[in-house]
LOVEXNU-543195 format. One line per 2 residues: their letters; for each residue x, y, z of C-alpha. Coordinates in steps of 0.001 Angstrom, whole numbers, padded with zeros to 6 digits. Example, Ala and Ser with C-alpha at 12.3 -4.5 7.8 and 13.67 -1.06 7.14 Angstrom:
// LOVEXNU-543195
as> 012300:-004500:007800  013670:-001060:007140
END
This chain:
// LOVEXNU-543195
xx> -159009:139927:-192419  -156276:142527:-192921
xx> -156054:142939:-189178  -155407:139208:-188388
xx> -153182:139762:-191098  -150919:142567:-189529
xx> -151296:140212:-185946  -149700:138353:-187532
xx> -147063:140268:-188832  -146952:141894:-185231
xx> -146359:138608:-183869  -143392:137776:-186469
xx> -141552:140733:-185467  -142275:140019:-181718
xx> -140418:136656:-182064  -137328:138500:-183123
xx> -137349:141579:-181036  -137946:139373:-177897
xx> -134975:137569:-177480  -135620:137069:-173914
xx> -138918:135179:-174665  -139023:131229:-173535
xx> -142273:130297:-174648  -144743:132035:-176957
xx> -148295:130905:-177333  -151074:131933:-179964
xx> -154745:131294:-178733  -158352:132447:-181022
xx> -160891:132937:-178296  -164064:135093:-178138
xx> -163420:138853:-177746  -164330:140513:-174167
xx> -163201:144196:-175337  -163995:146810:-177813
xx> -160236:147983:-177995  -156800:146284:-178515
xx> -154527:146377:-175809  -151212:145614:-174517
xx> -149580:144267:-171796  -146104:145123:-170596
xx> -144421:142802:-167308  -142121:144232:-164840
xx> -139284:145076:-167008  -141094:147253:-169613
xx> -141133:144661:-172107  -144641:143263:-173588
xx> -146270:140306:-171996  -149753:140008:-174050
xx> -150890:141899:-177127  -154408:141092:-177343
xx> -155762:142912:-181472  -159628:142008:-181906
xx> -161320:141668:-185482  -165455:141288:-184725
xx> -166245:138699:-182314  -162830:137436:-182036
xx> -159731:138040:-180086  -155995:137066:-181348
xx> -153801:137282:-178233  -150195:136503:-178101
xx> -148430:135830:-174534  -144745:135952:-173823
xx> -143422:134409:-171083  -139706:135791:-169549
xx> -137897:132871:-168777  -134039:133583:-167681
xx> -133178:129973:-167192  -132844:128500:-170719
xx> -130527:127085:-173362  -133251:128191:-176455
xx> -134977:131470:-176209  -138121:130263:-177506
xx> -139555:126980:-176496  -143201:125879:-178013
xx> -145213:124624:-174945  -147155:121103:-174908
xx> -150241:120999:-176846  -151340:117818:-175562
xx> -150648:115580:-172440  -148265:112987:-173037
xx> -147980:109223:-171613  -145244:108553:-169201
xx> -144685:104833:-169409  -141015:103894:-170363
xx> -139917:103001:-173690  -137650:100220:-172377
xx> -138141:098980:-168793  -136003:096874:-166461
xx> -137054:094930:-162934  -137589:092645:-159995
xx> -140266:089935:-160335  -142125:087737:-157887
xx> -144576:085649:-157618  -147365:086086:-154663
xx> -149438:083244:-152996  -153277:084294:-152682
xx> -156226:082659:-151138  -157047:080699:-148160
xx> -153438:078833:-148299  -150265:080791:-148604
xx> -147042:078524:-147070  -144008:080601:-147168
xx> -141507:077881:-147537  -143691:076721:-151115
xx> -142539:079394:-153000  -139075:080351:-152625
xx> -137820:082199:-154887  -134600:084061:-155856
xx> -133573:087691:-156052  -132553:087142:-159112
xx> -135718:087055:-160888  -136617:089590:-163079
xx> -139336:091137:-165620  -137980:093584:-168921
xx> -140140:095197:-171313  -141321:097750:-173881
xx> -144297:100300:-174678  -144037:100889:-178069
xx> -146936:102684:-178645  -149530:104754:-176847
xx> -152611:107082:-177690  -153091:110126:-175668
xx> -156453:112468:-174448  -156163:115925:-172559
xx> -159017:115851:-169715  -158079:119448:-169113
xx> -157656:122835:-171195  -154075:123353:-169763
xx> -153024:119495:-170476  -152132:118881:-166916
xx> -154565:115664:-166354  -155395:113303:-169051
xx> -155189:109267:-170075  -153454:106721:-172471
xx> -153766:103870:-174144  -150827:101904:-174678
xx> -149671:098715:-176288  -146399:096532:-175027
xx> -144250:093269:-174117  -142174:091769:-172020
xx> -140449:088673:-170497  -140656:087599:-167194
xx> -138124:084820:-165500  -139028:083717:-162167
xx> -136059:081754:-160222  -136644:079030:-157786
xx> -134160:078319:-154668  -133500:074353:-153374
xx> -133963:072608:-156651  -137188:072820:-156877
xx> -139420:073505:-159687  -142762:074030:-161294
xx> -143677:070143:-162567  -146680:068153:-164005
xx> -148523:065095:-162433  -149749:062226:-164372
xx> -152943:064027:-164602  -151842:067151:-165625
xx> -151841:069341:-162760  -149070:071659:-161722
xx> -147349:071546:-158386  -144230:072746:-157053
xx> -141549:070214:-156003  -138111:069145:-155374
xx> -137112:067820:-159255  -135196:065245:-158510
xx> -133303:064307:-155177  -130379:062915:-156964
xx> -129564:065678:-158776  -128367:069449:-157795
xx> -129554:072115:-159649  -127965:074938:-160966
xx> -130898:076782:-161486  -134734:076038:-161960
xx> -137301:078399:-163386  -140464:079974:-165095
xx> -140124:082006:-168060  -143602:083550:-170152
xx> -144027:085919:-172605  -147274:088743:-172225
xx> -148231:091152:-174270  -149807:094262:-172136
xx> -152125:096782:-172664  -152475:099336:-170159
xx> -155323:101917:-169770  -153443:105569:-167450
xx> -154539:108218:-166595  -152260:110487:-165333
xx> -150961:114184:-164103  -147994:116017:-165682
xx> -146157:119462:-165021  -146489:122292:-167308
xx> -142621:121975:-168153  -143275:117844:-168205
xx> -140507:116969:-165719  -142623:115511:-163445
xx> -145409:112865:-164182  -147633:110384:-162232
xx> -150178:107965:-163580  -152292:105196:-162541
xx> -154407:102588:-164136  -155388:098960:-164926
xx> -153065:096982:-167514  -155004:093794:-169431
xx> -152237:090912:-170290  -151633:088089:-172475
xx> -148991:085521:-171441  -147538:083376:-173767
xx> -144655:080856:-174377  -144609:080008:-170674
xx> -141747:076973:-169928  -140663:075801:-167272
xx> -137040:075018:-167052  -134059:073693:-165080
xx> -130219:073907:-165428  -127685:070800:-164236
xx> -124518:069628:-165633  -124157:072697:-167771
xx> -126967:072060:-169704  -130595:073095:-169520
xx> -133746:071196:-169844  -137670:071742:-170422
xx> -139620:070280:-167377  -143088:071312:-168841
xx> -143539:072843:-172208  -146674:075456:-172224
xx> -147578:074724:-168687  -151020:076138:-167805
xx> -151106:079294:-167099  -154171:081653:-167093
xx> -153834:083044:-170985  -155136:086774:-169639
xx> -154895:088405:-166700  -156065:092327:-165354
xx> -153128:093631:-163248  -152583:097618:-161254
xx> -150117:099909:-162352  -148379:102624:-161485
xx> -145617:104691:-162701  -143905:107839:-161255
xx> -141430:109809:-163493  -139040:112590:-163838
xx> -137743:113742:-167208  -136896:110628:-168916
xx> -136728:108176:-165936  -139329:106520:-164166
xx> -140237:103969:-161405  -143072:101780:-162212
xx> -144751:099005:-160477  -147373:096502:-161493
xx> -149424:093982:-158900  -151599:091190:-160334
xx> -154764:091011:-159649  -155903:088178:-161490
xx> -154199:084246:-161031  -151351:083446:-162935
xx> -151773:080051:-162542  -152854:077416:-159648
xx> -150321:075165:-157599  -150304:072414:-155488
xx> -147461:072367:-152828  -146440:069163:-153257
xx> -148082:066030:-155305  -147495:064007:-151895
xx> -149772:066298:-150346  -153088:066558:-152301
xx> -155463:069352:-151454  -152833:072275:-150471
xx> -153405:074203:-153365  -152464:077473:-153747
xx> -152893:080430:-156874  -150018:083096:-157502
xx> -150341:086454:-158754  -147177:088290:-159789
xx> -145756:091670:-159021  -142994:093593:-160154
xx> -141223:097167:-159443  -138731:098372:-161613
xx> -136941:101543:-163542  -137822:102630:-167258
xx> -136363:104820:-169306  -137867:107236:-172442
x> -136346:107266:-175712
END
């Protein structure tokens, strides 16, 4: 006890002799050595001081690191998720199946997806915290934008199809607007120094508040109020980061809903699955 005592002391006064020092680590691991013993680096100044007290060892490691604004930085303990905090992108819907007619779905550039993880739970798969997962917890809002006045309406019987909404009138803008919130399941790779970060995984999603909507004469109207859409849905993820920004995409791979081209034209129908690439940002 009074030597793990004085190791600690003898790290205390390593911390403020080593001003050079970037990182400093303290590890309890099983002793290989009858002796204590001491490293020094290139320079002459100590890189490990390993003291041993009966089956244990207390080593302390100093790392020279020129390059820094602190002279002692505490390294990650754990891996960390790399989702954004607040995320920002492009949105489309997909045709799937047997019929996909490109002129059904057109859509504008100008649709988009935002959205926030809020909170996430974390697992090392590996002693050095390189490789691990998360579980994380989000929302977001989705908009998709229709070109030619059309829109997403309902027949007599209920169904959905996609049509021109009215020939005597121009619209300013049609669309499809839904809630979800998302759960995504990572697992992932980070750098020692956490700059750089990949993950991958599958994301389960609950949409909500879906409208559909148009714009004319300045004003805007509900075409079909809670149209139905699939409630959940599994999608793919992926997100690539660097510091604080990422890239992160998402493809469905579960309907969002099913279509019928046109409700002159019975039996084209047609599901959609959305997708979406965009930038986040951490807080």
């Amino acid at each position: 006890m009074k030597k793990l005592f004085f190791a600690t002391l003898v790290a205390m006064s390593m911390q403020s002799s080593l001003m050079n020092a970037s990182e400093i680590e303290s590890e309890l691991e099983p002793a290989n050595s009858d002796g204590d013993k001491i490293e020094l680096n290139d320079e002459g100044n100590i890189k490990k001081m390993s003291l041993f007290h009966g089956k244990y060892e207390l080593s302390f490691t100093t790392n020279h690191n020129k390059n820094t604004d602190s002279p002692y930085k505490v390294c990650t303990k754990h891996y960390t998720n790399n989702l954004p905090a607040i995320y920002f992108g492009f949105s489309q819907l997909t045709p799937t199946g047997t019929f996909n007619k490109a002129e059904a779905l057109t859509q504008k550039n100008s649709s988009y997806e935002w959205g926030m993880y809020l909170f996430s739970w974390n697992g090392d798969f590996t002693n050095d915290h390189k490789f691990g997962c998360s579980l994380n917890l989000g929302f977001s809002r989705t908009s998709i934008r229709f070109r030619d006045s059309n829109a997403i309406l309902k027949d007599e019987n209920g169904g959905l199809f996609f049509d021109n909404y009215n020939p005597e009138v121009e619209l300013d803008k049609s669309w499809l607007r839904y809630w979800s919130i998302r759960m995504p399941l990572m697992i992932g790779y980070q750098s020692r120094n956490e700059k750089f970060s990949l993950s991958a995984g599958a994301e389960l999603e609950w949409r909500l508040g879906a409208l559909s909507r148009v714009k004319y004469n300045g004003s805007k109207h509900t075409v079909v109020n809670d149209p139905d859409i699939e409630a959940l849905g599994v999608n793919l993820l992926l997100c690539a980061g660097f510091n604080d920004f990422c890239i992160i995409g998402r493809l469905g791979v579960t309907d969002l809903m099913k279509l019928k081209y046109s409700n002159q034209t019975p039996g084209h129908n047609f599901n959609l699955a959305p997708f979406m690439i965009g930038v986040g940002f951490g807080l």
